[in-house]
N, C-alpha and C positions, 0 to 999 in steps of 0.2 A: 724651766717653762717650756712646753711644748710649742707645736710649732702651728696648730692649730689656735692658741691661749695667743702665740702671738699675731696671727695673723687677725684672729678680732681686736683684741688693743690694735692694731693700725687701725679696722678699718674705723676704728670705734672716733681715734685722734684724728682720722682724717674728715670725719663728719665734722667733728667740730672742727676743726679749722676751716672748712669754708660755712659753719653756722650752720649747717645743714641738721634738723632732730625729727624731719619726717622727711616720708620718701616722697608725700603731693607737695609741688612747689608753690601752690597758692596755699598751703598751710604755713608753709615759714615766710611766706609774704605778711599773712595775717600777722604770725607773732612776729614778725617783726617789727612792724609799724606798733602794735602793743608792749613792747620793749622798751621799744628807741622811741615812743612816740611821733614819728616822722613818715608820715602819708607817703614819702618817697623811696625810703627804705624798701630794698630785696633781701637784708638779709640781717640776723643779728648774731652780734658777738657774745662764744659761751667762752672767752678768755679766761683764764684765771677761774673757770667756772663750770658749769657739766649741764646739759643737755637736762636733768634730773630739777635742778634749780631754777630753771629758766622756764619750762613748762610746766613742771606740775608743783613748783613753789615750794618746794622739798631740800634740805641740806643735802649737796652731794655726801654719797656715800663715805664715811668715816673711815680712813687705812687702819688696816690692821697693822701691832708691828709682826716683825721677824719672831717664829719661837726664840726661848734662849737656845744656849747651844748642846745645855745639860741633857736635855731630853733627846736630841739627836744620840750624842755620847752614852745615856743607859741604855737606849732598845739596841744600837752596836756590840754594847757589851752582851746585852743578851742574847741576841743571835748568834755570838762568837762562841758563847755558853755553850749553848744547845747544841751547835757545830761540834763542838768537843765534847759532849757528853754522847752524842748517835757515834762518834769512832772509838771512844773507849767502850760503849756496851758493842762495838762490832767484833772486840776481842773473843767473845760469848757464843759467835758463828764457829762451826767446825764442819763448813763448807759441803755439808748435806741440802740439796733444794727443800726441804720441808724445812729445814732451820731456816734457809731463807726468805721461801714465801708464807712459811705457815708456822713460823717460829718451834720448826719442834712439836705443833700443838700440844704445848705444854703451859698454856699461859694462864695463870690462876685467876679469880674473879674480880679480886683487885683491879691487878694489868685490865683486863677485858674491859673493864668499867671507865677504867680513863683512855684507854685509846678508844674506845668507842665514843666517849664523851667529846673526846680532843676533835675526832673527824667531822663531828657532826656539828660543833660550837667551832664555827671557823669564822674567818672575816665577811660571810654573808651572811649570817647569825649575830653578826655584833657590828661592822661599821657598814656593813649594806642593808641591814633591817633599822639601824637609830637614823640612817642618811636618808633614804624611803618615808622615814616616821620624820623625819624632818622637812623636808621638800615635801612632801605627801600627806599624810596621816596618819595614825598609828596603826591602823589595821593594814595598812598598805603595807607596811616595816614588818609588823611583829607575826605575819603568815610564814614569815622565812622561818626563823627557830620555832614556829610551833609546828607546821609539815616538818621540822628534820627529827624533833624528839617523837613526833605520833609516828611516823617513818620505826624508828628503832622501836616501840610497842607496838606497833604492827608485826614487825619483822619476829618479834618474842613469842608473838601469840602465834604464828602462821607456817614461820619457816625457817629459825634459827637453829632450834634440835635440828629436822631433817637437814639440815647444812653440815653441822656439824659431824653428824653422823656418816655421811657419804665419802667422808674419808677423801676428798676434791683437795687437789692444789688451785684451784682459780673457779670464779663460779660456773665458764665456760665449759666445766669438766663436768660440772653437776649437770648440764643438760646435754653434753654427748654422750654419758650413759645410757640416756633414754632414748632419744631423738640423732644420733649420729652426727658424721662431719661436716655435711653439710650446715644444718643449723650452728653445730659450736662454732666455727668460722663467723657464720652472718651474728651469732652473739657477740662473739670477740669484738670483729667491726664498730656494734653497733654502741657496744659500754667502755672501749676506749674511743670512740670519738664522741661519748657522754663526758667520759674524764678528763679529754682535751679541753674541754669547757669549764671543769668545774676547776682544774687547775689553773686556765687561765684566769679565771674571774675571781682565785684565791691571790695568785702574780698581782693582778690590780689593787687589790684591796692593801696587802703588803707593800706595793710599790708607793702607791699614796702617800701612805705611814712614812717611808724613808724619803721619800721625794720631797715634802714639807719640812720635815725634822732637819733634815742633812745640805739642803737648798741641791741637789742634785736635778735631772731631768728625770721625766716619770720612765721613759724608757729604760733610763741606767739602771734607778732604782728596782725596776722590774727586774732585768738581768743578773742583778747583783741577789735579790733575794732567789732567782730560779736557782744560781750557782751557789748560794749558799744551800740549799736544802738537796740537789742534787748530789752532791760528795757524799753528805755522811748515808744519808739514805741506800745507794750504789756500795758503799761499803760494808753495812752487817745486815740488811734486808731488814725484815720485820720484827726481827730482835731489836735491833737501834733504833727503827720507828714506835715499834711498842713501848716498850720499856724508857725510850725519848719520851712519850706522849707523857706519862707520869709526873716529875717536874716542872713540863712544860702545863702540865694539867694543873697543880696543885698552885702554883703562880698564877697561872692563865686564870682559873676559875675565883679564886679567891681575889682576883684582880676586879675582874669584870663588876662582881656581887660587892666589892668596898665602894667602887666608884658610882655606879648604879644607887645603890638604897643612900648611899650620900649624895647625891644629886635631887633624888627624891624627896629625900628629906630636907631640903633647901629649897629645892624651886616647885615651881609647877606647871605651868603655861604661862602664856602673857593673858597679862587682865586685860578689861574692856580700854581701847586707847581714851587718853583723856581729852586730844584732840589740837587745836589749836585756833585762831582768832577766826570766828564765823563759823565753825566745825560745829551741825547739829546733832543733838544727839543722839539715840537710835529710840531711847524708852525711858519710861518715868525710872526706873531704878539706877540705871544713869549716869541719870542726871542728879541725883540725889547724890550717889558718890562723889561724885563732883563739884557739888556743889553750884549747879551750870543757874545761867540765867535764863531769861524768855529774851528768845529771837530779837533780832531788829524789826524783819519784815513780815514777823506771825510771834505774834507774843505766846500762840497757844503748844510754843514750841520753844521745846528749849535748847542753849549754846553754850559754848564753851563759856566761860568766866575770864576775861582777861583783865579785871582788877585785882581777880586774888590767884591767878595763875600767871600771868605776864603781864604785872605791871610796870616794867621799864623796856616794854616793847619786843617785839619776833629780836634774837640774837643779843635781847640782853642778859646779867650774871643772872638772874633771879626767875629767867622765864623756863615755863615747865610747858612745855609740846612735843607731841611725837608725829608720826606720819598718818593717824586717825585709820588705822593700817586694820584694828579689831573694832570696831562699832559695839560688838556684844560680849567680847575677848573671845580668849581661844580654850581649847580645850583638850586635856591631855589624850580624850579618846572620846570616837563618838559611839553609844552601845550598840546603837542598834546599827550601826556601821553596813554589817553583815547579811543582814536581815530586810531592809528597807534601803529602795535605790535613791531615795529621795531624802535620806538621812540626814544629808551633808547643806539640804539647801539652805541659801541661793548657790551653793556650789558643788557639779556632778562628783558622783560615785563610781568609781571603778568596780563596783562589786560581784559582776561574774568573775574580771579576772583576776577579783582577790580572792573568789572561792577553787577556781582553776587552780591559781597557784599553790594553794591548801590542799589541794586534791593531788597536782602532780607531785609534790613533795613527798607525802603520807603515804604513799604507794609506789611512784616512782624510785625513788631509793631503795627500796624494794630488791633493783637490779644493781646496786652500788657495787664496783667491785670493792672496796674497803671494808665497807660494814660487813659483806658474808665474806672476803677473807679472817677477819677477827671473829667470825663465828668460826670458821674452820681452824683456826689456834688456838683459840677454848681448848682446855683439858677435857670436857666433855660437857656432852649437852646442855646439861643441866646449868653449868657456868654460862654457856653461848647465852642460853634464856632469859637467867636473872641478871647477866651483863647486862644485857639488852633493854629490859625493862627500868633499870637504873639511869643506865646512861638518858635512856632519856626522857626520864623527868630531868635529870640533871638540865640535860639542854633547855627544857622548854624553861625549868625553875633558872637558870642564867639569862637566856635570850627575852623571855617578857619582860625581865623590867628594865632589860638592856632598851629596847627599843622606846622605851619613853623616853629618854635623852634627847630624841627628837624634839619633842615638845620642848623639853627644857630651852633646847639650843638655841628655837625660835624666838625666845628670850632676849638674846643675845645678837642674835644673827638672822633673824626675822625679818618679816615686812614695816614690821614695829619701831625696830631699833634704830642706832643710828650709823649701825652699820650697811643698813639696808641700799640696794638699788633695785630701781625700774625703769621698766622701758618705754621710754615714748613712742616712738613710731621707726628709728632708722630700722634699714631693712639688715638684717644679717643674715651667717648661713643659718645649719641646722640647727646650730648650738642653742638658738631661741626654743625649739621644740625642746629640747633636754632640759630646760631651765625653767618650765612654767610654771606659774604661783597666779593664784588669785589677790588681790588686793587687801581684801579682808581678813582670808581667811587661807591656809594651803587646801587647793582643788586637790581634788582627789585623782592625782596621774598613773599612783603605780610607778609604774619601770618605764612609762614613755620616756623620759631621761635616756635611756640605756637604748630604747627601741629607735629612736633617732638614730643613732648611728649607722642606719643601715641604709640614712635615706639622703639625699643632698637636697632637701628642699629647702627653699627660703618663705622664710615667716617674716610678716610685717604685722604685728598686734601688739594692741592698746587698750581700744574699748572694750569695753561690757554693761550690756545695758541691766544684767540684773544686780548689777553692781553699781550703778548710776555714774558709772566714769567714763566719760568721752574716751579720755586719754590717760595713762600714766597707769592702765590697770594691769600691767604684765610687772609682777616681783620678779627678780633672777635672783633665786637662791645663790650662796655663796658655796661652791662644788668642795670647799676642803672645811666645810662648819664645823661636823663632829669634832673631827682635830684640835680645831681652833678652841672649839670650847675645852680639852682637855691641856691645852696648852695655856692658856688665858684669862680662865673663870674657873678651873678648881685648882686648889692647892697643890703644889709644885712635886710636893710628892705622890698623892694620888692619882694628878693626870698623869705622869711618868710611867707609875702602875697601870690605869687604863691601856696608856701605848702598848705598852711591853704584854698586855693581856693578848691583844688586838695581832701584833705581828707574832705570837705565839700559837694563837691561836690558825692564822695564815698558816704559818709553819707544821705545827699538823696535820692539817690536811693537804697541804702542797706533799710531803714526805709520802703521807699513803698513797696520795694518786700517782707519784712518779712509781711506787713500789708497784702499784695494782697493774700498769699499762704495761710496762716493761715484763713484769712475770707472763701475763696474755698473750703480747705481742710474740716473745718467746717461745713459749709452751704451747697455746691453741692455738697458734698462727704460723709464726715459721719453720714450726715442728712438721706440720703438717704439709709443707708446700711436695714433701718428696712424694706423696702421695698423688699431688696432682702434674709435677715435673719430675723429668727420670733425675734430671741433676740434682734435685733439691735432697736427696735421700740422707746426704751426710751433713746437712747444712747445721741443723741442730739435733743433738745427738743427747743420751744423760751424761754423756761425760761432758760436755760442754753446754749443759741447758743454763749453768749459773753464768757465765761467761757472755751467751747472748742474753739472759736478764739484762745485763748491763749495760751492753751495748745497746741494743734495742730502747733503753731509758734514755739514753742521751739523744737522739731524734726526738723522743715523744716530749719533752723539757723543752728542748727549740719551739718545737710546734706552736703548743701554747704557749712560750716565751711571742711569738709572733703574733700569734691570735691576742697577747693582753697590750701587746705593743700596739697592734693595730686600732685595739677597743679605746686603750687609752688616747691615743694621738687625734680620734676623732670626737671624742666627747668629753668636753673636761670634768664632766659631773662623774665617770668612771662607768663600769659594764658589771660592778662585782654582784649584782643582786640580780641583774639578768642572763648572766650566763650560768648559775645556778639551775635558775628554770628553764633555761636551753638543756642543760646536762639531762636533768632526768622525766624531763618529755622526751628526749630520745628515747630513753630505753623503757617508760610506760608505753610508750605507742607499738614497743616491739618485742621486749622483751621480758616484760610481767607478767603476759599470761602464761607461754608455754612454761614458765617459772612455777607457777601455780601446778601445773600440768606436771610435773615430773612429780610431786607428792599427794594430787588430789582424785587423782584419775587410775582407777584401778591396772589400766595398760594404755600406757602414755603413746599418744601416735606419732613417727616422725614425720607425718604426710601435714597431721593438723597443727603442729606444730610451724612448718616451713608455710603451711597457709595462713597463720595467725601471723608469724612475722612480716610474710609480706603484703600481708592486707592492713595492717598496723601502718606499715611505713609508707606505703601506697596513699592510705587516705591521710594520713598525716601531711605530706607533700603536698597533694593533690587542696586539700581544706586552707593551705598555706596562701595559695594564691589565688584560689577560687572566691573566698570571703572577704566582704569588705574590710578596708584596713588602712584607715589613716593615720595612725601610729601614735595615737591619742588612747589605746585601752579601754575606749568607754561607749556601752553602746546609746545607740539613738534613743534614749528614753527620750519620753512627754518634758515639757517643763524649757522655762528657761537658763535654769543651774545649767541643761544639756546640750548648749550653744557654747562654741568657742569662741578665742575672741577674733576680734577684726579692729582693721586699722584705723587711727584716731578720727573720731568723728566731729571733735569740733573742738572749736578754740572756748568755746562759753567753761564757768565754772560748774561742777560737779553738781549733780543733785541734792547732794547734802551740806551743800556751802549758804550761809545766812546773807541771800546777793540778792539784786530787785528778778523780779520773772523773767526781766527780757534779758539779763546777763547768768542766769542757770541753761543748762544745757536741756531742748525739750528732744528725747529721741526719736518722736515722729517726727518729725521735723526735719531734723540732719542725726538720720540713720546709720544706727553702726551695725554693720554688714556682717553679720556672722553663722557661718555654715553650723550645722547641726554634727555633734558627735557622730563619728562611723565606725567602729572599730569591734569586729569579732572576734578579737584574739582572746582566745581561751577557748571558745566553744569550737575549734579544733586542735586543739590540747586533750579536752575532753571525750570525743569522737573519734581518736582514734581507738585507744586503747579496747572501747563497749565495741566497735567494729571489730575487730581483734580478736576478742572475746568469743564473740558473734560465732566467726568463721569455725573457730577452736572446736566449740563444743558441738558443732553442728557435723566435723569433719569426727568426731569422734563418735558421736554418735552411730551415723554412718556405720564405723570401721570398728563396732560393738560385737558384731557377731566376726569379724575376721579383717583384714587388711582390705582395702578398696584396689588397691594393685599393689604386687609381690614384688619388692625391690629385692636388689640382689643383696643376698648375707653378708659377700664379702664386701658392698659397695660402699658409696658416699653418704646415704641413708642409713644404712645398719648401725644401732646402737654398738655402743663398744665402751669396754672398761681399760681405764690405765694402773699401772704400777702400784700405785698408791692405796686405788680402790679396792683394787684385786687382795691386798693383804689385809686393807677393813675388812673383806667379805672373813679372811679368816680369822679375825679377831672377833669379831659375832660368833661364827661356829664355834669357836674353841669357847666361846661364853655359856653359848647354848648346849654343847655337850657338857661341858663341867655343873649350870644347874641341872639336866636330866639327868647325870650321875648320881648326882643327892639325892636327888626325887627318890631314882631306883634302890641307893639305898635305903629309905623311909620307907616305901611301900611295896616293893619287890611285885608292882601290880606289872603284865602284859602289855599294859599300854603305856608303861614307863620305859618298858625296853624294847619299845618298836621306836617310843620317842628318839632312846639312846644311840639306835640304827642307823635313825633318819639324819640324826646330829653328826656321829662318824661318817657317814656319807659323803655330807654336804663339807663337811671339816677335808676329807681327804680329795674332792674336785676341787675346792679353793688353794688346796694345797698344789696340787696338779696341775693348777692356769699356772701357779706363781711360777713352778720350774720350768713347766714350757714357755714361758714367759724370759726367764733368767736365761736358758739355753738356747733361744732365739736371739738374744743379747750378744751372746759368746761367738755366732757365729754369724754377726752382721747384719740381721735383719732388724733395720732400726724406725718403722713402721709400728707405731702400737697398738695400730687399729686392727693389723693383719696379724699381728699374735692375740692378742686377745679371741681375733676373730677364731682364729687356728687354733685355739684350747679349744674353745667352745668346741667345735663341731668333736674333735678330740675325744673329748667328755662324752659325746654323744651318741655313742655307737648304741647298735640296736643290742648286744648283751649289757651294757650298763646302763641302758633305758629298763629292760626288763629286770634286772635287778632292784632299780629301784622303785619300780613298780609294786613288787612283791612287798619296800619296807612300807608301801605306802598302805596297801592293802592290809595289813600288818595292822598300822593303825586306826586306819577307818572302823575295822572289825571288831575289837581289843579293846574300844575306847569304853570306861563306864565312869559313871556318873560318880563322883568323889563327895 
């Protein structure tokens, strides 16, 4: 138990020990004289009893027990599993950086398909999209896996060939070709401290898993899953993560889809509540279910039935009542969700920032260092594409029906249940804002859960007047539900399978993002420091570029070990579906479009490039704190669904209680106080990226007919090629001249053997970078920017310009129509 978990249990027992269940003192005056009966009472005893039952006439909430210990013991063995299968496929490494970061790029469509599956179905796709859907509502939950799979068909149709193709160790590389070192650096920056995120908010979701299972603290749990995925990961690179992802796939997916379509095929949401003594009922249909009778105090109304639902009294064997928690039940999904902000009523919609988060997902990942390294270890394009387009239907066909679970859960673990609690009035810290539920129905929060964490406010909320409850209107979901229901309510074998889906799934993507940060931080980062310090020149070298891989992984692992430590310890509902949408809003606001720009724009600029990233991140920041933002996700619509709540307004009973006029609660009267939704987040999520954009295409425009200023060739701006790419360029040529060979032999036309010219040309300067490249190597100069730059010009004296002027002429003249 953390130490936040335990500082609310105190302050929680301390309330009740001096009787204290609101923060006004002439409200526990009132109940207590209606308690204790005695006009002289200050104060009433919740001994033996909870704050829950004493005001809002409610069964304290039900203990769960302890899982068994089984479940603990299988997801141990399987993580042990896995551990051991990423160091015997690291036997498969033969210590080349392309085996390491880019497996060789040999990896068949199969492989491609489940590691790309594996990265994108992680624990934000599966226990922070059914937790979301559960505290929340389905569209809140299931935006996560369906931006990760539209993300990988985006990525299929736009930019997966050209990745593959450019022959990149990291995607950082794919834009220093164009754009120079300046921007690869501010990339580097800006998509591992995207991955810091998305690893740490994989740490939570995994540490959960082990922290309930194993009774450990969430911190440990965190540490313990970082150090397990960090070893085998650091030992065979993307060999042992690829080819890991596979059984970890085939388990994982086939986990997710038994547990899933078998839950669905059992439950569905909670029905309409059926209520309990005086509970009226909402509508003739009902009541008819129920069999309800006509009111006491309005016959043209109808009530619970407690002759034929509790007739040996409230806490006898035979009485049937719940907490009248759904008035009309609940529902697995609302359609128009998306569409209509007023969908949900009497309770608000989050619906920009569940279109936001749809949007940054779809596009944002876009910048993922995992997804475009697994397109650059494709065996070739054409695999990187149809991986691409597989995987992720996979995902979106695993994650929707994963995220109904939610609904199920609320079943069980609802407002409904009897497991359930609510808040009266004590005042607590932020954890109240992470925790909020409608009475009726789950509001529509989103990730406010997750967005607390950033804030130390204290909430005191209760009422809701569109909900007719003075008091007792705040549910506090249960932070470890999902779990619980796989531990509790399905079959012993299946939920064990869920778990083992769930941290496998973690585990995948923990493994890529340690791989993706570490190769960057390495390669496009402290490769380059010699460039900008005399010292740095030997820092990382290729004889030693796997070595700082390594190293380098183990700070970035702490990192987010801290960041999930930190997420964790302050909210116990967990961070794992918010730091998600942190990760790649970074790198939409900065790094999608010049992304776009190296394959869309006939000569990529590094000036609008360096202006798109920093007008991305500029207004990013800048929209952060400028826009209102009470950390509620929902904006000020019309209506009273659009009110939050406020503290209890009165001792009288509920509006839907069968009690004479002057003992229902009337809210003009004794008014419950509640400020109006504020909260713009998303529409600077959205705003950066079209800002961005903006600058891109206007700075290129511009720089249409020529550069807008001449940066220096050999500088920090000059585009520059590395090792890797330099020997793609001769893999093309030598492609290119072997089909004009055929050609010429087929047609023996003039314009076949000017083609043939042009191809020996261009084959023999590729050839040319690579050796002054090699013998730049041999004798110390270990700057790649500056040999590459130094072929180039090399290449380009004024007799080898005019030579190939002559093959070009050659062709322009020569060419006939076939």
């Amino acid at each position: 138990m953390n130490l936040l978990s335990t500082a609310i249990i105190g302050l929680a027992r301390l309330a009740l020990a001096v009787g204290q269940c609101f923060k006004d003192e002439s409200m526990n005056a009132q109940w207590a004289k209606i308690i204790n009966a005695d006009d002289t009472s200050t104060e009433f005893s919740v001994e033996g009893s909870c704050c829950q039952e004493k005001v809002c006439a409610l069964p304290c909430a039900e203990e769960v027990p302890p899982p068994a210990i089984g479940y603990g013991i299988a997801v141990m063995i399987a993580i042990a599993l896995y551990v051991a299968i990423g160091f015997i496929i690291s036997y498969w490494f033969k210590g080349q950086p392309e085996n390491f970061f880019v497996a060789g790029r040999s990896l068949p469509l199969w492989v491609i398909v489940c590691t790309l599956a594996s990265q994108a179905v992680d624990s934000n796709a599966l226990l922070g999209a059914s937790t979301l859907s559960y505290k929340s509502h389905y569209w809140d939950g299931v935006v996560l896996p369906m931006g990760l799979g539209l993300s990988l068909i985006n990525n299929a149709i736009w930019l997966a060939r050209h990745i593959n193709h450019d022959y990149a160790l990291t995607l950082p590389d794919v834009l220093s070709k164009r754009y120079g070192k300046v921007v690869e650096i501010m990339v580097s920056t800006f998509t591992c401290v995207s991955f810091l995120c998305l690893l740490a908010g994989n740490l939570v979701g995994m540490g959960a898993v082990l922290s309930y299972l194993i009774n450990i603290s969430q911190e440990g749990a965190i540490w313990l899953a970082a150090a397990s995925v960090f070893f085998y990961t650091i030992a065979g690179g993307l060999f042992a993560v690829a080819y890991g992802d596979v059984p970890k796939a085939v388990i994982g997916w086939t986990g997710c889809a038994v547990v899933a379509f078998y839950m669905i095929s059992q439950d569905s949401a909670p029905p309409p509540s059926i209520g309990f003594p005086d509970y009226i009922y909402p509508d003739e249909a009902v009541c008819k279910m129920y069999e309800g009778v006509p009111c006491a105090q309005d016959a043209t109304l109808c009530c619970y039935n407690s002759a034929k639902w509790c007739p040996d009294g409230l806490g006898g064997a035979t009485c049937v009542v719940d907490n009248g928690a759904y008035p009309i039940g609940d529902q697995r999904s609302f359609p128009t969700q998306m569409t209509d902000a007023h969908a949900m009523a009497p309770f608000p919609n989050a619906i920009t920032f569940n279109w936001a988060t749809l949007i940054v997902l779809t596009f944002g990942n876009l910048g993922a260092l995992d997804f475009q390294a697994r397109c650059m270890a494709a065996k070739s394009a054409k695999v990187a594409t149809i991986g691409c387009l597989i995987a992720g239907a996979l995902c979106i066909l695993l994650g929707v029906p994963f995220a109904y679970l939610g609904s199920i859960a609320r079943i069980y673990y609802g407002p409904d249940s009897t497991r359930a609690s609510y808040e009266t009035d004590v005042r607590y810290a932020s954890v109240l804002v992470s925790l909020l539920w409608q009475r009726w129905a789950p509001i529509d929060l989103s990730l406010t859960k997750i967005i607390a964490i950033f804030t130390a406010r204290s909430f005191s909320q209760s009422c809701h007047i569109a909900l007719g409850l003075p008091t007792c209107a705040l549910w506090l979901p249960d932070p470890d539900a999902i779990i619980k229901l796989f531990t509790h309510e399905i079959p012993a074998f299946f939920g064990g399978w869920g778990l083992i889906a769930i941290v496998t799934a973690s585990m995948s993507t923990c493994d890529g993002a340690i791989l993706a940060m570490g190769t960057v931080m390495s390669h496009n980062v402290l490769r380059n420091v010699g460039f900008f310090l005399p010292f740095g020149s030997k820092l990382v070298t290729d004889d030693n570029l796997l070595f700082a891989a390594r190293v380098t992984s183990l700070p970035m692992t702490i990192i987010s070990g801290l960041i999930a430590s930190y997420y964790r310890s302050n909210n116990a509902a967990g961070a794992t579906g918010y730091l998600l949408i942190v990760a790649f809003d970074v790198v939409l606001a900065t790094i999608v479009v010049p992304l776009f720009g190296c394959f869309y724009t006939k000569r990529p600029s590094p000036l609008a490039a360096l202006c798109a990233i920093l007008t991305g991140a500029i207004t990013r920041i800048t929209l952060e704190f400028a826009l209102p933002k009470d950390g509620f996700l929902v904006l000020p619509f019309p209506g009273d669904e659009f009110l939050n709540y406020g503290p209890a307004a009165s001792t009288a009973f509920p509006t839907f209680f069968d009690k004479p006029q002057e003992e229902v609660w009337d809210p003009s009267a004794e008014q419950c106080e509640q400020p109006r939704y504020n909260d713009w987040t998303g529409v600077d999520s959205l705003s950066a990226p079209v800002a961005a954009a903006i600058v891109f295409i206007f700075v290129q425009f511009l720089e249409r007919n020529g550069p807008i200023y001449e940066f220096d060739p050999n500088g920090v701006m000059a585009p520059y090629l590395k090792e890797t790419q330099i020997r793609a360029e001769i893999v093309d040529d030598e492609l290119k001249l072997e089909r004009s060979l055929k050609k010429l032999e087929m047609t023996q036309t003039e314009s076949c053997q000017a083609k043939v010219l042009v191809s020996q040309r261009k084959l023999a300067e590729s050839k040319r970078k690579l050796e002054t490249y090699m013998s730049s190597r041999s004798i110390g100069v270990d700057n790649s920017d500056h040999k590459t730059r130094a072929v180039d010009n090399e290449i380009k004296g004024p007799n080898e310009h005019e030579e190939f002027e002559e093959f070009c002429q050659i062709l322009s003249t020569s060419q006939k129509p076939e």
